[in-house]
N, C-alpha and C positions, 0 to 999 in steps of 0.2 A: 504493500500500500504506500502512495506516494507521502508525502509531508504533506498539511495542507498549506494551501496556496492561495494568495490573494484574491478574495470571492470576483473580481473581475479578470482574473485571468483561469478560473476554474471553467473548460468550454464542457466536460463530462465530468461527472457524477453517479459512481458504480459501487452498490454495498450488498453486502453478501449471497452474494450470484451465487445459485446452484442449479445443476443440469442433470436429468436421469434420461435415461432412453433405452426401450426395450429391459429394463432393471437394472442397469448398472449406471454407476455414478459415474460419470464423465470428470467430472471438475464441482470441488463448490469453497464457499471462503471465500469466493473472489473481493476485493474490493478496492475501488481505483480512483481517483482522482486524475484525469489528463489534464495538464497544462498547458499554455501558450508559451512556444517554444519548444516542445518536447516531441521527443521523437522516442515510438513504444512500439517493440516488436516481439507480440502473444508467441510463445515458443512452446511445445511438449509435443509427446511423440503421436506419429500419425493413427488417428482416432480417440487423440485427447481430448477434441472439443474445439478444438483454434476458431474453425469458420463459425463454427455452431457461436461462441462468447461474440466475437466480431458481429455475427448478425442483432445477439441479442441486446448489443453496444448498440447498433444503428436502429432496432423498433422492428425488425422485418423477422424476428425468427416466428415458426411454424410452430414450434415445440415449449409445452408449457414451462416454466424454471418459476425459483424463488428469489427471492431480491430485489433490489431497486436499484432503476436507472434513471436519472434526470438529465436532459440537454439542455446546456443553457448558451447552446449558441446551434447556428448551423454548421449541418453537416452533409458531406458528401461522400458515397459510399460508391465502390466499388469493388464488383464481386470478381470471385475467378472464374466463371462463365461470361465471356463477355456478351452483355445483352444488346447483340446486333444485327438488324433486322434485315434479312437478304435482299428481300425486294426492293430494301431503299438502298441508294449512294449515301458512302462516306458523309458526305454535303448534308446530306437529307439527314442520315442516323442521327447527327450530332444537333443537328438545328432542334429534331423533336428531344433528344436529351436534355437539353438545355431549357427549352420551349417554358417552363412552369418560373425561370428566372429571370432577370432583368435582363432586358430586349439585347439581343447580340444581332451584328449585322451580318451582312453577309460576309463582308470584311473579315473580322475577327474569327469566325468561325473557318475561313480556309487557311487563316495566318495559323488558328490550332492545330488543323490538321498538316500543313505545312510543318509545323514545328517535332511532329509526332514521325515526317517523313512520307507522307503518302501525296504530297507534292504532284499532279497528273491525277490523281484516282479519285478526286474527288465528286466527279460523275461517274466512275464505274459500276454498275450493282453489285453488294457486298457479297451476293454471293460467289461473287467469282474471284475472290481474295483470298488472301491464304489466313490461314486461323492467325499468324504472326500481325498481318493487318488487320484481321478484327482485333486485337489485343490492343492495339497502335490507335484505331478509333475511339474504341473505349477511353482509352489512355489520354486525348486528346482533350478529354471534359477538363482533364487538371490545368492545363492553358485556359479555358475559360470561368473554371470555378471562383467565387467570391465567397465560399464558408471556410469559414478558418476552421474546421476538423474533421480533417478527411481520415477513412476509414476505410484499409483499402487490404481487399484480402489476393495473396500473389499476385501483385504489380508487376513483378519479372519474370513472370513465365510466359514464355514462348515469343521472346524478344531477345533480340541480336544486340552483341555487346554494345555497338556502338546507339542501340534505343536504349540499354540498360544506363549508359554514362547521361542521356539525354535525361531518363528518367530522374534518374538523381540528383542533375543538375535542377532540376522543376522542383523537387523536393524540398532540396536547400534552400531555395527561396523561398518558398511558401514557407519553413521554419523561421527563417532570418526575420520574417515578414510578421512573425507572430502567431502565425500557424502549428497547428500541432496533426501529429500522424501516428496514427494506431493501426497497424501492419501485421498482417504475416507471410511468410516466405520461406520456402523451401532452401533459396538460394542466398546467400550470404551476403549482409548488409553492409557494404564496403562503404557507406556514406561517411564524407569526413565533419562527423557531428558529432557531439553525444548521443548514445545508444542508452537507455533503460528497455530492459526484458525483466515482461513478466510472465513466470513460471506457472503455468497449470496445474502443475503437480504440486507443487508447495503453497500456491495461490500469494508467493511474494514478487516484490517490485524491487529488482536490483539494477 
């Protein structure tokens, strides 16, 4: 569990999270505080729970738990499925992704995807992309997001070194900027930041 932290820089609010499924305990104890500027990557071994707490961070899990989560800021989530719709263009995926937040042009939205590298593909239909550029569209919302606490489950999978340095370089800004990032990943978090992981198993924040 973190320290507490100055109620305007507290963007989540997480106390004693617990998760069962099918009878067995997945995780419980959890409880967290994320802060502005902090960068938090959920760790334990594969079918501990990571996406399952991640989801039930963001309001979307399926599965009942006990505990309490408060948002006191926005947030932006992104799953490991990237949710992108074949029949639209890159152009089109991202404009309805965005669609529910403050007006982006058309401008900005190809400077995202541009930035993400799909540069030319932005009228192509998704479905003739590689799963690599759906991950890359997805990925493209963090260029346009204004919630400072993004929630992002495997950002680097199925992305090439040089989107992974891209990736992180977006990252750091958004921390520098006051942003904070609660992650999980398969693939090791080379970011040149302070790292805190928090343990599933132990349900601490080190």
């Amino acid at each position: 569990m973190t320290d507490g932290g100055a109620a305007d820089d507290v963007l989540l609010s997480a106390s004693g999270l617990s998760l069962e499924r099918g009878g067995r305990e997945l995780f419980s104890g959890i409880s967290l505080q994320l802060l502005r500027g902090q960068l938090v990557q959920i760790e334990g071994a594969n079918g501990a729970g990571k996406t399952s707490l991640l989801r039930i961070l963001a309001g979307l899990s399926r599965y009942g738990f006990a505990g309490r989560v408060e948002h006191r800021a926005p947030q932006l989530f992104l799953g490991h499925q990237s949710a992108v719709k074949g029949l639209l263009t890159p152009r089109e995926n991202l404009a309805w992704h965005v669609a529910g937040e403050a007006g982006f042009s058309a401008a900005e939205i190809d400077a995202a995807l541009a930035a993400v590298n799909l540069y030319g593909y932005e009228d192509v239909p998704s479905h003739a992309l590689s799963a690599g550029q759906h991950r890359r569209v997805n990925l493209a919302r963090l260029y346009l997001s204004r919630a400072p606490l993004w929630l992002l489950d495997e950002p680097f999978t199925a992305i090439d070194r040089a989107g992974v340095g891209a990736l992180e370089a977006r990252l750091l800004q958004h921390l520098e900027q006051g942003g904070a990032v609660l992650l999980t990943s398969h693939q090791p978090v080379t970011l040149a930041y302070p790292l805190l992981r928090l343990d599933l198993a132990t349900g601490t924040l080190q």
